[in-house]
C-alpha positions in Angstrom: -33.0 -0.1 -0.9 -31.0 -3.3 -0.8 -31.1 -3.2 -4.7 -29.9 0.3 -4.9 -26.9 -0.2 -2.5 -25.7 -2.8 -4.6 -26.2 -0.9 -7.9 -24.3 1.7 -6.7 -21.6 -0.5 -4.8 -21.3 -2.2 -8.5 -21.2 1.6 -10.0 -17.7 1.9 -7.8 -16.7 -1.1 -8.6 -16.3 -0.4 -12.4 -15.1 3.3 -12.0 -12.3 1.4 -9.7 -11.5 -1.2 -12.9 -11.7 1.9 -15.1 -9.1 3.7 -13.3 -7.3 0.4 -12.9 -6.9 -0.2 -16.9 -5.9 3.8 -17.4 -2.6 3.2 -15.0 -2.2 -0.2 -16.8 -2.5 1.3 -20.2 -0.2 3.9 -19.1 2.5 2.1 -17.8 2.8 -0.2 -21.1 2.7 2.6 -23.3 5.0 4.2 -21.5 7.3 1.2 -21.6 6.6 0.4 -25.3 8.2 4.4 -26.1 11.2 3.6 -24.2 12.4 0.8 -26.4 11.9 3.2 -29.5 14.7 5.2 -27.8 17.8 5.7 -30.1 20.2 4.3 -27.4 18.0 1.6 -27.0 17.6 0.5 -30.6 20.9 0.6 -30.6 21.6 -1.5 -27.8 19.4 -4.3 -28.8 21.3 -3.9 -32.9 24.6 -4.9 -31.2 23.8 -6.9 -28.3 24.7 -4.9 -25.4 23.3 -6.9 -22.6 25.2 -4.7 -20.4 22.8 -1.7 -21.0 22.0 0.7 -18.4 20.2 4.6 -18.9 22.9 5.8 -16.6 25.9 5.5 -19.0 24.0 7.1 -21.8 23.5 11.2 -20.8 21.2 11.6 -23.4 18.9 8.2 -23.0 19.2 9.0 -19.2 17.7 12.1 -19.9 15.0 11.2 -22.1 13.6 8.9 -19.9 13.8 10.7 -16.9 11.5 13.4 -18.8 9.0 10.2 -20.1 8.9 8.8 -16.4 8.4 12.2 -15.0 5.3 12.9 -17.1 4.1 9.2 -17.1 4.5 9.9 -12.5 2.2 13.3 -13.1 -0.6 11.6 -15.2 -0.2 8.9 -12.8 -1.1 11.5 -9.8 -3.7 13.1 -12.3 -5.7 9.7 -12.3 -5.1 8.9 -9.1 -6.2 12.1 -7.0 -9.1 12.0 -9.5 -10.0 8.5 -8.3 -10.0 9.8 -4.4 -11.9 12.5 -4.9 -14.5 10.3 -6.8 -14.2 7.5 -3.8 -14.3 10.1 -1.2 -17.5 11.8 -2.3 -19.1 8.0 -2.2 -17.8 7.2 1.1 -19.5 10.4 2.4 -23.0 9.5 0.5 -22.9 5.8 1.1 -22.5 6.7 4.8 -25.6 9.3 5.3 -27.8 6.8 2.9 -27.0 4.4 5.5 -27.7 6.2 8.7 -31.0 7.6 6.5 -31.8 4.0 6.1 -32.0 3.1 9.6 -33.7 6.4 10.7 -36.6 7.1 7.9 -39.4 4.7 8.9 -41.3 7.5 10.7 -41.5 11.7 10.4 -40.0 11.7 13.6 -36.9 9.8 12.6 -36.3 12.0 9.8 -36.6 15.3 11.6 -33.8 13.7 14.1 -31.4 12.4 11.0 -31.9 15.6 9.4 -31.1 17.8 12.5 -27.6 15.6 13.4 -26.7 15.9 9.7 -27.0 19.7 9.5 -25.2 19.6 13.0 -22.5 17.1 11.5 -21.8 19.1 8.6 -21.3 22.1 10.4 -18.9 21.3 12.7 -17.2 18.8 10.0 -13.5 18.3 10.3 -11.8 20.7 7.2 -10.4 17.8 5.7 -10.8 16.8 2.1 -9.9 14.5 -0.1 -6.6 16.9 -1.6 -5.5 17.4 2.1 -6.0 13.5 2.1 -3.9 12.7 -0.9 -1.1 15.1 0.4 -0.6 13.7 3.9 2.3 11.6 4.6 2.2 8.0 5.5 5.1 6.2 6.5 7.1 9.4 5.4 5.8 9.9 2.1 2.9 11.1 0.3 1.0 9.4 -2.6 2.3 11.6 -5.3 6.2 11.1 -3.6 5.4 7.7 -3.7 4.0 7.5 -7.7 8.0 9.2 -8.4 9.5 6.6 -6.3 7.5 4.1 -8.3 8.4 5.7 -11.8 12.3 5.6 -10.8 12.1 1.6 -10.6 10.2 1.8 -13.3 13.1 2.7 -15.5 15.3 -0.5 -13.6 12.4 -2.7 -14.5 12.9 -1.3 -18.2 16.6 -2.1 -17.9 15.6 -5.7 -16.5 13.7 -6.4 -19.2 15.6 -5.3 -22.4 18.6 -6.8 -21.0 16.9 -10.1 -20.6 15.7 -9.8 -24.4 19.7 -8.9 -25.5 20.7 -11.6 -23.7 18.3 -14.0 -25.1 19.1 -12.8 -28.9 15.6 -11.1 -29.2 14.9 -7.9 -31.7 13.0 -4.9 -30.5 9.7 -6.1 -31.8 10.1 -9.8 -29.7 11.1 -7.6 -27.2 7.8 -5.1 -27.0 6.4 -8.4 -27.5 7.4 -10.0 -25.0 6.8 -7.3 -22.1 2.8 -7.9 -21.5 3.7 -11.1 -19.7 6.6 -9.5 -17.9 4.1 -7.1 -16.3 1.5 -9.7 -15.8 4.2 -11.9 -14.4 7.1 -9.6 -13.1 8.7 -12.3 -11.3 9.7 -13.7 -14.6 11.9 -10.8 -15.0 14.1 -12.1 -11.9 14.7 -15.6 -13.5 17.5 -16.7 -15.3 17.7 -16.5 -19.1 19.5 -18.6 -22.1 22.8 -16.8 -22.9 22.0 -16.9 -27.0 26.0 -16.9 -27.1 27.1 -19.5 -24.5 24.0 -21.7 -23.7 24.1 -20.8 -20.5 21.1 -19.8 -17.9 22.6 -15.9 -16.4 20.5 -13.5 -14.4 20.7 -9.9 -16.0 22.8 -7.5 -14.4 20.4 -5.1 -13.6 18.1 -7.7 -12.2 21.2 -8.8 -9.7 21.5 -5.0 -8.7 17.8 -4.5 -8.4 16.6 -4.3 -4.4 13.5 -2.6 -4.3 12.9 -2.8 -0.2 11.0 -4.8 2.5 7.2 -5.2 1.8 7.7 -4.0 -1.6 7.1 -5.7 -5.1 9.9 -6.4 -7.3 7.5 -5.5 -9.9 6.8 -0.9 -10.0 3.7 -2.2 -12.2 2.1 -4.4 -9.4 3.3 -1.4 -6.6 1.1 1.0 -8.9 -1.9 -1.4 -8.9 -1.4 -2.0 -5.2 -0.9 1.7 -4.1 -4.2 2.4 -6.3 -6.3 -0.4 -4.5 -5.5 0.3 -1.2 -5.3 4.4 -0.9 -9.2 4.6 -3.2 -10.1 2.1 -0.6 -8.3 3.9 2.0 -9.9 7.4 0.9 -13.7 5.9 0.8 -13.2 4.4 4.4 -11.4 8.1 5.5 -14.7 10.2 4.2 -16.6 7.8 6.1 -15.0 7.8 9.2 -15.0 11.7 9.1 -18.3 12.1 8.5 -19.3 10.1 11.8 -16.8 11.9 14.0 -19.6 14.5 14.8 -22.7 12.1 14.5 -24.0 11.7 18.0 -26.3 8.9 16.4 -23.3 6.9 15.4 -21.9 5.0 18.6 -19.1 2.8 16.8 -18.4 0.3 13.8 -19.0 -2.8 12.3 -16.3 -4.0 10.6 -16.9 -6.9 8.5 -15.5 -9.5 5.1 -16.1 -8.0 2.1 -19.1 -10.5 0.2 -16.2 -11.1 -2.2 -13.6 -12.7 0.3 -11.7 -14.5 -2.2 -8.0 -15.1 -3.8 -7.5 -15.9 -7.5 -6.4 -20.0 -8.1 -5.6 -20.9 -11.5 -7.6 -17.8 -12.4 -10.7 -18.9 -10.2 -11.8 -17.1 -7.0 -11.4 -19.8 -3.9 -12.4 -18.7 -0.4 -9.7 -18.2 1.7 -8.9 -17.0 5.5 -6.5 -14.1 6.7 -5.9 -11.0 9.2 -9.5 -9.9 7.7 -11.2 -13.4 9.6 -9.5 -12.7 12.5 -10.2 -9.4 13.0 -13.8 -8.7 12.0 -16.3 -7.2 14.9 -17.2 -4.4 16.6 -14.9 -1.2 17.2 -15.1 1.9 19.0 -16.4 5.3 16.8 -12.9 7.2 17.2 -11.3 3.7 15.7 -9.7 4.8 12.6 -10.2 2.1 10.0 -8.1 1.9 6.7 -7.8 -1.8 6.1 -6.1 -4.6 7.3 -3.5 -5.1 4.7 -2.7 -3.5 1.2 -5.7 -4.2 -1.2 -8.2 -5.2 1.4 -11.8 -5.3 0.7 -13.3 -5.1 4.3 -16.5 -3.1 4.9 -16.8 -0.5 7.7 -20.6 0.1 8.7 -21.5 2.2 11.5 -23.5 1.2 14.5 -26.3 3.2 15.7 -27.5 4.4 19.0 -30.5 1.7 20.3 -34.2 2.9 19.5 -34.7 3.8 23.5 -31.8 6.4 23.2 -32.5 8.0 19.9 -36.2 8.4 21.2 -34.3 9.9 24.3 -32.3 11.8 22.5 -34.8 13.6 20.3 -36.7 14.5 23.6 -34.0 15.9 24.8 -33.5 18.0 21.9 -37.0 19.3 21.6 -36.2 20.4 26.0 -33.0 22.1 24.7 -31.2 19.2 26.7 -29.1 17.5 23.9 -25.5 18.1 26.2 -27.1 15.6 29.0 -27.9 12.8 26.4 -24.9 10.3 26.5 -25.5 7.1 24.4 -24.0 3.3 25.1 -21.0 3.7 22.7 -18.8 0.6 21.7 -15.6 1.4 24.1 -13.1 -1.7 23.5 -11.7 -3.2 20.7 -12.3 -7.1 20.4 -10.2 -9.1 22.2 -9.1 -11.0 18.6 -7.3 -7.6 18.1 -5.1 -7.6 21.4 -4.4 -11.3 20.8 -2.8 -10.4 17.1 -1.3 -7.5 18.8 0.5 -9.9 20.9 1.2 -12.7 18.9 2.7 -10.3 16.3 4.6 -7.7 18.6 7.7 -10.0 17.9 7.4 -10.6 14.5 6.8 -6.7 13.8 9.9 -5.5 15.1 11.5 -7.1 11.8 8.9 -4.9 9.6 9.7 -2.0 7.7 6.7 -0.2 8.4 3.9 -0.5 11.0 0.2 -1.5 10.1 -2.0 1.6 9.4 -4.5 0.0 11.9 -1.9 0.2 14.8 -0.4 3.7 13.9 -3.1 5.4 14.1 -4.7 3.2 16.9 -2.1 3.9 19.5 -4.6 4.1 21.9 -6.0 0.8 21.7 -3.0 -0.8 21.7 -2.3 -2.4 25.0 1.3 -2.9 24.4 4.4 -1.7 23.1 4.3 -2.5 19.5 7.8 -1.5 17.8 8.8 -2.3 13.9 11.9 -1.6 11.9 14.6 -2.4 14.7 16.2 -5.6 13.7 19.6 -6.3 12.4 19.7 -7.9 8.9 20.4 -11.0 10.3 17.8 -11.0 13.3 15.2 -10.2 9.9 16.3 -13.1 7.9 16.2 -15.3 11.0 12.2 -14.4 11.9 11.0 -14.3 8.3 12.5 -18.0 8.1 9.8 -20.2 6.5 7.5 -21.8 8.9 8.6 -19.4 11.5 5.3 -18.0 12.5 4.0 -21.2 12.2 6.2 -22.7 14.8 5.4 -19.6 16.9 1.2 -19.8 16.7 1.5 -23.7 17.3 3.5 -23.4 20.8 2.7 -19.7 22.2 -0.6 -21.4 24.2 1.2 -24.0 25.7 4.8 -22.0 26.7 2.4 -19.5 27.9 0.8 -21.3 30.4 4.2 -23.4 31.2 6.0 -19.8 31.7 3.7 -17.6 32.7 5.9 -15.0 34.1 8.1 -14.9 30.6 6.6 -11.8 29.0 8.0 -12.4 25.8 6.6 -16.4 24.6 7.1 -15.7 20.9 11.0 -15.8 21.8 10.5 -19.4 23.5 8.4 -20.4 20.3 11.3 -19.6 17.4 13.9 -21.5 20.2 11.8 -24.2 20.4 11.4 -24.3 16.4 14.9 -23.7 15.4 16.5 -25.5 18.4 17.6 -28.7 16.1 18.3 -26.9 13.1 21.1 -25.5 11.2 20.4 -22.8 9.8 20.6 -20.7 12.4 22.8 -22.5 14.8 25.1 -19.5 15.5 21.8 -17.6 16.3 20.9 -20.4 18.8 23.8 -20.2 20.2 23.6 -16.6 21.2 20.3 -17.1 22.6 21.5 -20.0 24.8 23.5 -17.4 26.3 21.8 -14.9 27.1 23.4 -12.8 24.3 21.0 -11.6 21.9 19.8 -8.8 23.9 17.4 -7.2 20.8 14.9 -10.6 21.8 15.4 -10.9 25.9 
């Protein structure tokens, strides 16, 4: 069975890749057709390194009309590749709870009974109604457009940089594989051909995509792939358990392929995945810990003694008495990241997944998004959160009655630097009410 699971685990695996290459292959093409573009050709002939779609009506239009078909294939491939990963989290689930429950005729009547139960009462939810719900105020397909409008100022990045540089349209095409393989590349400064000089592009010095968000609408669209198929499998599988009595929580564990690419070779590495593995109560919704996380979700089952009780009970028409020993806490590594991070998250842009739709478990007020510009800059400092983990244990037991430590550790950090003097300053007195 082992064999099997891994067969069909590899089976996914590809089918992701596959859908992977489509939205590369798409995007390049795409990108290819828009330097064929008249205005473009043009552009490039005289050396405009000024260029932008906006001050050309009829270029504008044209590749707002290739953008808007390239963002509905885009949704096409997408909602295809959720459906596919739903249907698998939904099988790969019931082979695993028919795994665990077919060693004798008994155990198969009583996996065969909760399914039929399960799949009657099942939630409505599918994976369209999945694709369509909103997440941090958008849905997928609002956020494939959003993704095809910086497309166009990552086209504009990119043939200015070749103007500036004195390159033709073919250098240029040529030129835009390693842009997309490397977009941070496009945000370096290139030889003026004219003057010698190192510029930035003026659309790459106007180009702000957000918080949390790639420069690059390429990587975005490989990202947003990754983590909502992943997202979708996990969903199916946590909805088909919802009504399985048998089910009393989950298992969430590394993926066998816990690894970051080196020089082009996977090394081992350790993140929020190693701190938060274990188990987690059945209602725990479980989407991943980060964008593009490879984390497994397994269910737990009910102990031999109580499915035995509970298909007696069933056979004596007694199935509402039977109450199983469920997993009822989250592990205490969760609350401690909870704390650790509830300063740090209030300079986010978005909350986690895994503590929006968690509110339950969270012991404590967890706000994002409510920082100034300046309070932001000043906690994503380099070696802020550092400074933070290495001296929350010991200011926390020196001040035990100071509910907020993580303020104590970025004073304590920053108290002989420059930086952020004027930020010090107002902390000394008491002014900086957003941290007190």
């Amino acid at each position: 069975m082992k064999g099997e699971e891994d067969s069909k685990e590899r089976k996914r695996q590809k089918e992701q890749d596959k859908l992977l290459r489509l939205l590369q292959q798409l995007i390049y093409q795409n990108y290819l057709i828009s330097f064929k573009l008249k205005a473009v050709k043009n552009a490039i002939e005289q050396g405009s390194d000024g260029f932008f779609f906006a001050h050309n009506h009829t270029a504008n239009k044209q590749i707002e009309k290739m953008l808007s078909t390239m963002a509905r294939q885009m949704n096409v491939l997408l909602l295809n590749g959720i459906k596919r990963e739903w249907k698998c989290g939904e099988e790969n689930f019931w082979d695993r709870v028919k795994l665990s429950l077919s060693k004798t005729a008994q155990q198969r009547k009583l996996n065969d009974h909760i399914r039929e139960q399960a799949t009657k009462s099942a939630r409505d939810k599918t994976a369209e109604a999945f694709y369509n719900e909103k997440r941090h105020g958008f849905t997928i397909s609002e956020r494939v457009w959003n993704l095809s409008r910086n497309a166009k100022k990552e086209i504009e990045i990119v043939l200015q940089n070749g103007i500036k540089e004195g390159k033709s349209a073919a250098e240029i095409s040529k030129s835009l594989k390693g842009y997309l393989n490397e977009p941070e590349r496009l945000f370096r400064r290139v030889k003026n051909k004219e003057t010698g000089e190192l510029e930035l592009s003026k659309a790459a010095q106007k180009y702000h995509p957000g918080q949390g968000v790639y420069r690059s609408a390429y990587k975005n669209a490989m990202r947003l792939a990754r983590t909502e198929i992943k997202a979708a499998y996990h969903e199916a599988q946590w909805n088909a358990a919802q009504n399985n009595s048998l089910i009393v929580g989950w298992q969430i564990v590394l993926s066998n392929n816990h690894t970051t690419l080196i020089k082009g070779k996977p090394v081992p590495f350790k993140d929020i995945c190693d701190e938060l593995v274990g188990e987690y109560p059945k209602s725990f919704k479980f989407k991943g810990w980060h964008p593009q996380c490879r984390c497994q979700m397994l269910p737990i089952l009910a102990k031999q003694e109580e499915r035995n009780d509970l298909y007696r009970k069933i056979f004596d028409g007694k199935r509402g008495e039977w109450k199983p020993d469920e997993v009822k806490c989250v592990p205490q590594a969760f609350n401690e990241w909870v704390q650790v991070n509830q300063e740090r998250a209030k300079g986010w842009a978005n909350m986690p997944h895994f503590i929006r739709d968690n509110q339950k478990f969270v012991q404590s007020k967890f706000d994002v998004d409510i920082y100034t510009d300046q309070e932001k800059k000043f906690t994503h400092a380099r070696k802020t959160k550092e400074a933070m983990q290495r001296v929350l244990a010991e200011l926390s037991a020196l001040y035990p009655d100071v509910p907020n430590t993580e303020l104590a550790a970025i004073h304590h950090y920053t108290r002989n630097g420059g930086n952020y003097r004027q930020l010090n300053k107002q902390m000394e007195k008491g002014m900086l009410t957003v941290f007190n």
